[in-house]
N, C-alpha and C positions, 0 to 999 in steps of 0.2 A: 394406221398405215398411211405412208405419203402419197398422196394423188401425181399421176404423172408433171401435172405443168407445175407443180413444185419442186419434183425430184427431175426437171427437167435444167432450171434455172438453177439448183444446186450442184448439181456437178456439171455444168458448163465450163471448159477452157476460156480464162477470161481475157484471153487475146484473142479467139476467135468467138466471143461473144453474138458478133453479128452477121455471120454467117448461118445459124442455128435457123431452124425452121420457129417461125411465130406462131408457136401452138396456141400461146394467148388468144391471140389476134383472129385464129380459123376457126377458135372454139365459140368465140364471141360473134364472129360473121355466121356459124351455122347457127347460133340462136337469131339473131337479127332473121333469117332467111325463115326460119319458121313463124317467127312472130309475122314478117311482109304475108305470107302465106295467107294465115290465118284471116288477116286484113284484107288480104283481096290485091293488095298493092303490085304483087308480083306474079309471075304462072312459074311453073316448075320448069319449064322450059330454060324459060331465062335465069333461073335460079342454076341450076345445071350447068351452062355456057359459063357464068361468073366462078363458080365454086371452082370448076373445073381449070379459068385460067389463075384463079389464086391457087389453086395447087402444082402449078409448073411451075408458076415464077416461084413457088418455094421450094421445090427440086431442084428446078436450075442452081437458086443462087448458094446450096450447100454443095451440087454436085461439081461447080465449074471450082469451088474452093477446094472440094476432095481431089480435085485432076491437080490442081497447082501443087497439094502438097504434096501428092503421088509423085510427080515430078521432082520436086527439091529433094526428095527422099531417093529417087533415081540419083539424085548427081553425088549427092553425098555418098549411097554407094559405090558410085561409078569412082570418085575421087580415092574411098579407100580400097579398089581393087586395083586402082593405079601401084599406090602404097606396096599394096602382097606383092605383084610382079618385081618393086623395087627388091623387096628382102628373099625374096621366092633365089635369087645370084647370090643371096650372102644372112641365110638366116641369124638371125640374133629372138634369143630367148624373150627377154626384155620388152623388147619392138615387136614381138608377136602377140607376145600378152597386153600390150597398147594396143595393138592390131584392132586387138581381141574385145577390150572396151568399147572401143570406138563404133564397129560394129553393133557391139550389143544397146549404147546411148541411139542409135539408129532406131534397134529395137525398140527402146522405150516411146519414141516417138510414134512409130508405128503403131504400138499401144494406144496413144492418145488418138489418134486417126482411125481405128479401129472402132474405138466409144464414141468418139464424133459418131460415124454413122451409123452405130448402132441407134444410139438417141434419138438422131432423124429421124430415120428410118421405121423406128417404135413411133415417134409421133407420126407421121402418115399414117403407120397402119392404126392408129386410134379414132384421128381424125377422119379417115373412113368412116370406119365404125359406128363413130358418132354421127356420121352425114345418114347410115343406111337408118340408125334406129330414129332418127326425128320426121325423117319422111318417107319410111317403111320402101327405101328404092333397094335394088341389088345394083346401085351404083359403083362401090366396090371391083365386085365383079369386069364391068364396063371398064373402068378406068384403068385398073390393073392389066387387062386385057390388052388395050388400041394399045397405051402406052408401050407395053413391055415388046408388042410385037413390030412396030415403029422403029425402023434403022437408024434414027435419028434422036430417038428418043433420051432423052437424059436419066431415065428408068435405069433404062439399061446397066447402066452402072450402078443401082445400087440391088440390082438383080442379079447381075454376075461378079460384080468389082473385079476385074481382070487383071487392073491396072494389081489391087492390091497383091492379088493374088504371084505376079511377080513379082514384085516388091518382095514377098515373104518368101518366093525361091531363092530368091540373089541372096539374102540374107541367112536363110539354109544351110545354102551350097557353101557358102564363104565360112560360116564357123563351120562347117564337119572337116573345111579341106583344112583351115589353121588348128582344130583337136586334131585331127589325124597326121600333123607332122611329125612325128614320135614313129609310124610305122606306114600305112598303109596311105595309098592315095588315091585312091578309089572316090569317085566323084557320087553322093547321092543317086545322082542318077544309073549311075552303076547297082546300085546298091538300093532302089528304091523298100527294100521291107526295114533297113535298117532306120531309125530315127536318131533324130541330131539330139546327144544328149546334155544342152543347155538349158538353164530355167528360162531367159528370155524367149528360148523357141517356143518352150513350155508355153507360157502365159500366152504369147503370140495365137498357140493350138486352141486354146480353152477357147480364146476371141472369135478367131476364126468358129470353132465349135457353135458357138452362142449367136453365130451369122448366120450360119450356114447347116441345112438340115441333106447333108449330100450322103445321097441313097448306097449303101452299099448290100454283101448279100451277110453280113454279120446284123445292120439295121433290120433289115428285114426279117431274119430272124424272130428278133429282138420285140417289131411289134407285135409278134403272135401271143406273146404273152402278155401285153398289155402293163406291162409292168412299170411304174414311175419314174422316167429319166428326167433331174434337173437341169437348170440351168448352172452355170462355170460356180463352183461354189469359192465362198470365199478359205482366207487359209482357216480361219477356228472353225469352219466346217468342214474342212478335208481334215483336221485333227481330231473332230469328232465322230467323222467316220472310220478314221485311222481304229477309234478307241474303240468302236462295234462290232468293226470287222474283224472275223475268226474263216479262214481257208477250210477249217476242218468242218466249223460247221453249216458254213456255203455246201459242200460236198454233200454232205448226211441230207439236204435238203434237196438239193437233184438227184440222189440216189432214193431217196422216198418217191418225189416225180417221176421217175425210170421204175421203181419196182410197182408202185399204183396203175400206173399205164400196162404192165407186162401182166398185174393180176386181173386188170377190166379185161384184156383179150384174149388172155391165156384158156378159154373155157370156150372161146367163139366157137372153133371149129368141130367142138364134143357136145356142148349144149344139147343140139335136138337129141342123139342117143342117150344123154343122163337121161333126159325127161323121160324118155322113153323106156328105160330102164325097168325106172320108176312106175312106171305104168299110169303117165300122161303123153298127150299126143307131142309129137316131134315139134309142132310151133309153140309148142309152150315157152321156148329156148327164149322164145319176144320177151317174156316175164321173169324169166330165170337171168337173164343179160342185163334187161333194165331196172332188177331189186337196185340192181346197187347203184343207178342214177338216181333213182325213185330218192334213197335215204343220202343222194349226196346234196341233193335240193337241200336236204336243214343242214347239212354237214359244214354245208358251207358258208352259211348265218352264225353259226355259233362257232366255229374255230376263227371266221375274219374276226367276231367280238373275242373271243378270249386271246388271240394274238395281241391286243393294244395291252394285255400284263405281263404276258409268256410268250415263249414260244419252246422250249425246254417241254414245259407240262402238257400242252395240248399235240406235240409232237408223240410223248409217249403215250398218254391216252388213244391217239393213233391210232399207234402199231399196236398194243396190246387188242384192239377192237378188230383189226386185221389178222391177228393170230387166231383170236376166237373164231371171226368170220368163217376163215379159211378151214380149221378144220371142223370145224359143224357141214360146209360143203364138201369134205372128206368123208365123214361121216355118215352122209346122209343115205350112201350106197347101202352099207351094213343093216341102218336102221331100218331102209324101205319106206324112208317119208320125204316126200318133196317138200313139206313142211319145212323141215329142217334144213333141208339145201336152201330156201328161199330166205329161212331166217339167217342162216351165214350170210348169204348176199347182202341183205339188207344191212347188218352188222360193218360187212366188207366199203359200204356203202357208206354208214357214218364214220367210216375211219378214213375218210377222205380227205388228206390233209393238205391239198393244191393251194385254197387260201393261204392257211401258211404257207407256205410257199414260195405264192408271190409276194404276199406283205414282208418274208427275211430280206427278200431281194431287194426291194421296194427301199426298207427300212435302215438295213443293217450294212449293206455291201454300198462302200465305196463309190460316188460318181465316176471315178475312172476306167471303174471296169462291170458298170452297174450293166451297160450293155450286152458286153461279152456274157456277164451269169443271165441278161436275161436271154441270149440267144442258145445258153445255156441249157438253160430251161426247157424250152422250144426243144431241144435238140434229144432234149433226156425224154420226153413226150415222145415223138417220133421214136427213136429206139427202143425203147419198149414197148410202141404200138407193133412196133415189126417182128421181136424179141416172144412177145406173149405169144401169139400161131405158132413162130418156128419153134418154139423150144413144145410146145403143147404135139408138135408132128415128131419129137426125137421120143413123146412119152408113149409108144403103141409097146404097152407089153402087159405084162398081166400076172401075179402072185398074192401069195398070202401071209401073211405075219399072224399066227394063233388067228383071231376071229377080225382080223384088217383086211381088205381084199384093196389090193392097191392094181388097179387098172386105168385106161386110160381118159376115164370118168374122172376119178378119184385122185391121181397123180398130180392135175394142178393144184389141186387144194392143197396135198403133204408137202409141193414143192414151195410153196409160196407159203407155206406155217414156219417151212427150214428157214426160208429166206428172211421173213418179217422177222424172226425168233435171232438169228444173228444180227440185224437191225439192230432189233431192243437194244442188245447188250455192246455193239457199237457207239449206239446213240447213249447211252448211258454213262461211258465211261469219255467219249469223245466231244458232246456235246458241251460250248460254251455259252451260257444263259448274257446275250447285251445286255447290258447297265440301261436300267429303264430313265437315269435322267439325260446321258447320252440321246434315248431315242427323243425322249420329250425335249428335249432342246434343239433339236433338229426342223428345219423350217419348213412350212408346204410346201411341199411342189407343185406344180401346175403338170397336169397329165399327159402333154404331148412338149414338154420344153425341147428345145433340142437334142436331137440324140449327138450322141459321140462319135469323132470323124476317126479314122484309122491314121489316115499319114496327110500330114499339112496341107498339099499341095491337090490334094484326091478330087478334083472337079468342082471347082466352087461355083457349081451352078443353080442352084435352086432358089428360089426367088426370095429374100427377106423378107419384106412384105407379105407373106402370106405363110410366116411363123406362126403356127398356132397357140404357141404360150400366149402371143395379144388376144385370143378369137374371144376371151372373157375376161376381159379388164384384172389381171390378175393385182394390180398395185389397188382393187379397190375404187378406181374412180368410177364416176356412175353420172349420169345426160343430167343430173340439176344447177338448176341457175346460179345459185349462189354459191354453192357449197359439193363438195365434188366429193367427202366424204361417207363412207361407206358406214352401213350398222355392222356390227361382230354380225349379228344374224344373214347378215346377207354375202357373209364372206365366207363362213365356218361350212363345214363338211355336213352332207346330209346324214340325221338324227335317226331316219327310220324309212320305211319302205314307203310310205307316201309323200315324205319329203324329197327322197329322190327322185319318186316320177314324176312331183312336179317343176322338176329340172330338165326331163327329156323333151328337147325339142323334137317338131317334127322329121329333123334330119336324125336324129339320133334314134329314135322310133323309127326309121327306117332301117338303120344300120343293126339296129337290133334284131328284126324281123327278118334279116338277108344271114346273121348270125345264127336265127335260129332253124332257116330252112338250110343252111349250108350242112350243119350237124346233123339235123334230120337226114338229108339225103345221103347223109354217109354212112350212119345208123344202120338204116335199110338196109342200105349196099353190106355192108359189115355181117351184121344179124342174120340175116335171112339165109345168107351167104353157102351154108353147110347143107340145108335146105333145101334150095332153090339146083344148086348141084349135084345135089345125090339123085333130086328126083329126076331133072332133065339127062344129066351125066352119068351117071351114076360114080360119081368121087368118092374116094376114101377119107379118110379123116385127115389122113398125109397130105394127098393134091390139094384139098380146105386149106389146109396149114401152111404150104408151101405157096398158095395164090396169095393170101393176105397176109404172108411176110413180106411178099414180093411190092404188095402195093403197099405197105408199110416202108419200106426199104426206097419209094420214089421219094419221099416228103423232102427230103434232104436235096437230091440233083435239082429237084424243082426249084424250088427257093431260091438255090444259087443263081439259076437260070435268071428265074425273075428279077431276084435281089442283084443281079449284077449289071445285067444289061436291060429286061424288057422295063422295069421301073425306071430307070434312067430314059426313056425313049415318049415315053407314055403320062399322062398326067394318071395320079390313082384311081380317082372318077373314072375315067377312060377303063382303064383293067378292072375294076368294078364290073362294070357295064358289060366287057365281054367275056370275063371268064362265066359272069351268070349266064349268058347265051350258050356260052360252051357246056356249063354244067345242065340246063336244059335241053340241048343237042346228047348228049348221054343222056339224060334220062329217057329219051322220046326212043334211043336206041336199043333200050335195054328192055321196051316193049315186046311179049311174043303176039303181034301180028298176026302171024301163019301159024300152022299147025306145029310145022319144027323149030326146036330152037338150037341153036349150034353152039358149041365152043368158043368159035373167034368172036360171034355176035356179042355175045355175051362179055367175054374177056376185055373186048374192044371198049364196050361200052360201061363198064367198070373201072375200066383202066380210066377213059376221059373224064366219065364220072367223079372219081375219088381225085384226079389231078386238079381240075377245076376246084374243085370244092376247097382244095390246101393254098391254090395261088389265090382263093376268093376270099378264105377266113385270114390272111397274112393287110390282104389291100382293106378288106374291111374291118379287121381291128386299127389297122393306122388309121382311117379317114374316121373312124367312133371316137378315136381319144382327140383329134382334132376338133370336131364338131361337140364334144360332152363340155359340159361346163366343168370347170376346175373346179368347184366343189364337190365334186364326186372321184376329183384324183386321192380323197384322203380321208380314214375315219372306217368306221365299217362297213357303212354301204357306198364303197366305192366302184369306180367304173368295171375294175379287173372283177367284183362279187356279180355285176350286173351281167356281165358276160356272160360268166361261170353259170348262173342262173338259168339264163336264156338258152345257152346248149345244153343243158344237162336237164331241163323241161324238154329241150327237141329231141333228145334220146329217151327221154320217157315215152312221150308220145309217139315215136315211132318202133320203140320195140314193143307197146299196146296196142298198139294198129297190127302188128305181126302176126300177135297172138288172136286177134279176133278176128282179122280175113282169112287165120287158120280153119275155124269153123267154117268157110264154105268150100275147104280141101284145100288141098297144096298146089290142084293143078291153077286154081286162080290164086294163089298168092301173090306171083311174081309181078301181074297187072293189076290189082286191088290196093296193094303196098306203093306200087309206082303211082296211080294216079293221085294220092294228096301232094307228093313230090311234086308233081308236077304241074299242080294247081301253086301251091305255095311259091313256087318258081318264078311262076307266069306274074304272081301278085307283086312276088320284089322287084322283078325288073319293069313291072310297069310306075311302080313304087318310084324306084330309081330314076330313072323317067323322070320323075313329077317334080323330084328334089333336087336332081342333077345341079342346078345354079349355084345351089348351097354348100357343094360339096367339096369345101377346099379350107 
């Protein structure tokens, strides 16, 4: 693999040669300055002051080049808009389509001014990098900071590019208004969902895309599922995802995500009366809920590994393990053994096919729309979260088939036998197995590359600089003296579970830990849920059902909320930071204190509870794939398994804690359950706290 200051000097424009940043030059000054160090020759002080003004004068002298060209690039379109108003009195075909070139060699240019600063741009943030790790500063931080927030600053521009960003309107607006000469004339900005359908805009989007990581509430989505977005792919990899991707069988994959989510919930609000049926105590439901986390812990080891041959075979293996599941928990009424409910769970548990899941999306679907399946994803999660209560509140009835008693125990299981059972033979006949040398030929990604913009023009604000595809030298290069070469070994994907942890920095150890209290306290809130109402309220299975579709059914307004405007306003750190205060202000409220406990108390504090928890697992899945090292973007134990992991242990452990603060009565449940929530709470955000510098 090429190290940057090679692949720096190799595709350099070799007219503007010397305007480039002298990555050479800073990489060999940040050695000098540790050697001075080490000798005693210098203090860090002065070390600091010097480095600090050799990195302006090399922003300055790309950025005063990037204004000149931005400029030339103004007049040239200014000259052919003179042109259109000429032909706009007396069109000719001909001269439109000359227009039309003309414009678009614009384009090409803009291309080249685009990679220029990308270049740059990459080199600053390397050379960073390399300044924090030789003398362990959060210098970085500092510099990106004063800079970016300095009116004066020459950052600025390569923080916002404004200049560019009109530049690519003018250019826009002018081909949509010469394509649209044939009928309508309706200006872009009339029209802002429609996109300008030329390839030069195309490329132009990608560019921009690969600059620019601008928040919207489809990205936002998008990070929930942690799913691998690359950088602008070349064209024989948009033809080799051309050749993977199948529409049909994207579909079968979020509908597996949509029916697995409706079958983990569908039981929530009946749980404690199976048990009880059965003739175990009503918390047992803690144990009956979490079989199937318990068995999705390996489910999810051994489907990410068999997904790197299939996804065809470990799909059906699946569902067939979900048909069993489900009616052995059907079942288990007739027979009078909770035994056997537990062993469907557990069954329902290893047919847990989420890894697949994300590794098709990961793998097989398209960078153009890798986004949208994976907010996709996210989306089919949530509706089924909502979906499994309400449909479990339409099943209150009660009969018999010969020696079947189908009640409202029993109903989720035969509905979800029907459901998996037409699956199969969906996924059977519809399913198309990718070409494994497609997938194998296919390049790493790096885990947080830029995500995908919607429309060109969509806010080009977000800083370059602090692109996380640099945050781990993805080309390979590495702080030694001679030789900037990397080993396979220290590039390739982690081999096994100890390989990966010792990848997790302490930022990412954190992010995990805030993952895994976030699930926990939702857990609770979910689980207990049927429980916790019947005894204080006295609820029906209906009101159970109709509460936690209701909080199922916010995930979605949220997100938009956040993904639209508060992520734009906010740095993610920041919203970290406050949605965990928020979600510990619900828990502390969801305390019975007094002897009464009320409806809205409860509602209220449920309600912030579980909303917190959805805007805190979206911010802390983007800020984990920023801060995880890129070799855990790919292979089996990647970042999206580590996740998976870490919540589906927090759902163990808190639907086990359910079951055993059941043992000292139901009337302490609701405070026994809350205080490790609230203890784990307190440790993330002090957590948080400690890493906060880190976290970008």
């Amino acid at each position: 693999m090429v190290n940057f200051g090679k692949k720096l000097v190799a595709n350099q424009v070799e007219e503007w040669k010397s305007y480039y940043i002298n990555y050479k030059l800073m990489k060999k000054r940040v050695r000098q300055y540790a050697q001075q160090v080490e000798a005693g020759r210098k203090d860090r002080r002065q070390i600091l002051k010097e480095f600090s003004r050799m990195l302006d004068d090399q922003i300055e002298k790309f950025v005063l080049f990037l204004l000149e060209q931005q400029g030339l690039l103004a007049r040239r379109i200014e000259l052919l808009g003179e042109h259109r108003t000429l032909l706009s009195g007396q069109p000719d075909i001909r001269q439109i389509s000359d227009l039309r070139e003309a414009y678009r060699a614009v384009g090409q240019e803009l291309l080249k001014l685009l990679k220029f600063l990308d270049m740059n741009a990459t080199g600053i943030r390397k050379i960073l990098k390399k300044f924090d790790k030789r003398f362990g500063f959060r210098f970085t931080d500092y510099y990106l900071t004063s800079r970016a927030n300095h009116p004066y600053s020459q950052l600025q521009q390569v923080f916002k590019h404004v200049g560019i960003g009109a530049v690519v309107g003018a250019l826009s607006r002018n081909l949509a208004d010469l394509q649209d000469r044939q009928g309508s004339y309706l200006s872009i900005y009339d029209q802002p969902s429609v996109s300008v359908k030329d390839p030069i805009i195309d490329q132009i989007q990608a560019s921009v895309d690969k600059l620019t990581r601008s928040t919207n509430f489809l990205q936002f989505l998008g990070q929930h599922a942690l799913i691998v977005h690359e950088d602008i792919p070349s064209s024989a990899e948009d033809q080799a995802d051309a050749d993977k991707y199948h529409f049909m069988s994207l579909l079968l994959n979020l509908v597996n995500t949509f029916l697995y989510m409706v079958n983990t919930y569908i039981i929530v609000p009946t749980a404690d009366d199976y048990s009880m049926n059965l003739g175990a105590a009503a918390t047992v439901c803690g144990v009956i809920i979490g079989a199937m986390a318990v068995a999705q812990i390996f489910s999810s080891v051994y489907f990410s590994a068999w997904s790197n041959k299939s996804y065809m075979s470990p799909l059906v293996f699946s569902t067939i393990l979900l048909l069993v599941g489900n009616t052995l928990y059907a079942l288990a009424f007739d027979l009078q053994s909770i035994t056997v409910l537990l062993i469907g769970r557990l069954l329902c548990g290893l047919g847990s096919a989420r890894a697949i899941n994300r590794r098709y999306i990961s793998d097989c679907v398209p960078s153009k729309i890798r986004l949208q399946a994976s907010a996709g994803f996210v989306s089919a999660s949530a509706l089924g979260m909502a979906c499994g209560p309400a449909l479990a509140g339409f099943l209150q009835t009660k009969f018999k088939i010969y020696f079947l008693t189908f009640n409202q125990d029993t109903l989720p299981g035969w509905v979800m036998t029907l459901a998996w059972l037409l699956y199969l033979f969906w996924l059977w006949i519809s399913f198309r197995e990718p070409t494994r040398e497609a997938a194998e030929s296919h390049p790493p990604q790096d885990i947080n590359a830029g995500h995908l913009k919607n429309d060109l023009e969509n806010g080009l604000v977000k800083p370059l600089l602090l692109n996380s595809e640099e945050n781990h030298d993805e080309d390979g290069e590495q702080d030694y003296d001679e030789s900037e070469e990397a080993s396979e070994d220290s590039r390739g994907p982690a081999t096994s579970v100890a390989s990966a942890y010792r990848l997790l920095t302490p930022s990412v150890k954190v992010q995990l830990l805030i993952y895994f209290m976030l699930k926990y306290a939702m857990e609770i809130l979910l689980s207990e849920s049927s429980v916790i109402t019947s005894y204080y309220f006295g609820w029906t299975t209906s009101k159970v059902a109709i509460f936690l579709a209701v909080l199922g059914l916010t995930v979605l307004p949220v997100n938009a909320v956040v993904g639209t405007y508060i992520s734009n306003m906010f740095e993610d750190r920041q919203i970290l930071l406050a949605s965990q205060i928020m979600l510990c202000v619900g828990i502390l409220m969801s305390f019975n204190f007094v002897g009464s406990y009320t409806v809205p108390q409860y509602v209220s504090s449920a309600l912030i509870t579980f909303v917190s928890a959805e805007v805190l697992e979206g911010v802390n899945l983007s800020l984990l794939s920023q801060v995880m090292s890129s070799r855990l973007a790919r292979g089996t134990y990647n970042g999206g398994l580590l996740s998976t992991e870490a919540g589906t242990l927090a759902r163990v452990v808190a639907d086990g804690t359910i079951t055993l603060a059941g043992y000292l009565g139901v009337g302490r449940l609701l405070n026994v359950t809350l205080i490790p929530s609230l203890l784990i709470c307190l440790t993330c955000i002090l957590s948080t706290f400690l890493t906060f510098p880190t976290l970008y």
